[in-house]
C-alpha positions in Angstrom: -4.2 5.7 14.8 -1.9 5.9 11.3 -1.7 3.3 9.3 0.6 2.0 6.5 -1.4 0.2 3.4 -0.3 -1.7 0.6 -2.6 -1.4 -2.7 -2.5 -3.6 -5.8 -2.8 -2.2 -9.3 -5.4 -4.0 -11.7 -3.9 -2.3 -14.5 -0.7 -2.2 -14.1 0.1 -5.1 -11.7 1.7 -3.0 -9.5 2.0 -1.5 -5.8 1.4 1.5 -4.5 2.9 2.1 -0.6 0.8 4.6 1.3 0.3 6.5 5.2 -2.6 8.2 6.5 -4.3 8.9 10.1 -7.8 8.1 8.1 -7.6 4.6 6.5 -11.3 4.6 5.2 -11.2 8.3 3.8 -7.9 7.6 2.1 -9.2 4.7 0.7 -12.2 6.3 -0.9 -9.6 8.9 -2.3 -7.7 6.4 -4.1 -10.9 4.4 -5.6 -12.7 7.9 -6.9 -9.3 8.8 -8.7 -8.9 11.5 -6.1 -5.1 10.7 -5.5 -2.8 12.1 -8.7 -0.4 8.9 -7.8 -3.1 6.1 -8.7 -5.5 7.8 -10.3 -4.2 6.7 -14.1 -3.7 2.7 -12.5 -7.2 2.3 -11.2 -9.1 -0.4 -10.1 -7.1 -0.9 -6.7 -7.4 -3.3 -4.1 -5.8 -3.2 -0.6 -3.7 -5.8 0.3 -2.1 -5.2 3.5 -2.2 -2.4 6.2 -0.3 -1.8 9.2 -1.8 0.8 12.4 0.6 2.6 14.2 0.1 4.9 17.3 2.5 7.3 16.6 2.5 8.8 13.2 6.9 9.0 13.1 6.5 5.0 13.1 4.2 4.7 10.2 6.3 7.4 8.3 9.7 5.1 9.1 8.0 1.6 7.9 6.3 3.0 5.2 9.9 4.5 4.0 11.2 0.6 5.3 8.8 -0.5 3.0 9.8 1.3 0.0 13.2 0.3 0.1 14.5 -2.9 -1.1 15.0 -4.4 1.8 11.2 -3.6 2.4 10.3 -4.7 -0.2 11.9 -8.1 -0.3 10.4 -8.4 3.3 7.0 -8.1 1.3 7.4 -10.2 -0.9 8.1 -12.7 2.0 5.5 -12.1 4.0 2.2 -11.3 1.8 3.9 -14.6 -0.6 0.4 -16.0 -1.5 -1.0 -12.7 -2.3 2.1 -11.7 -4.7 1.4 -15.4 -6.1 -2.9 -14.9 -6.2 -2.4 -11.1 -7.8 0.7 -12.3 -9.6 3.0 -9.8 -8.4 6.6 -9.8 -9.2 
């Protein structure tokens, strides 16, 4: 399985867009400060993942999602958790 994820910055209130074949390892990663990307906008908190079967899919939505048209799908979608976290 791959999976796309969606983390929420404490710090600085914003989102980091992520893929991995390991969701729980990479996880861990991003919590211990392990990942250069989050490590200075720790806590995180997962907000949203997506499993794939075929690694080339995860790699084009996570791209899909990082784009923004992606990203104003997001903010569609997850609309009560950009309004609880206070996302913009």
């Amino acid at each position: 399985m791959h999976y796309v994820y969606i983390l929420h910055s404490d710090k600085d209130n914003g989102l980091y867009i992520g893929q991995t074949d390991n969701l729980k390892r990479r996880l861990g990663e991003h919590k211990t400060g392990s990942v250069v990307s989050t490590k200075n906008r720790l806590p995180v908190t997962l907000i949203f993942y997506e499993a794939f079967l075929i690694k080339d899919d995860a790699i084009a939505r996570e791209e899909y999602l990082k784009s923004g048209y992606g990203r104003a799908q997001l903010k569609n979608v997850l609309k009560n958790i950009f309004a609880k976290f206070d996302i913009k």
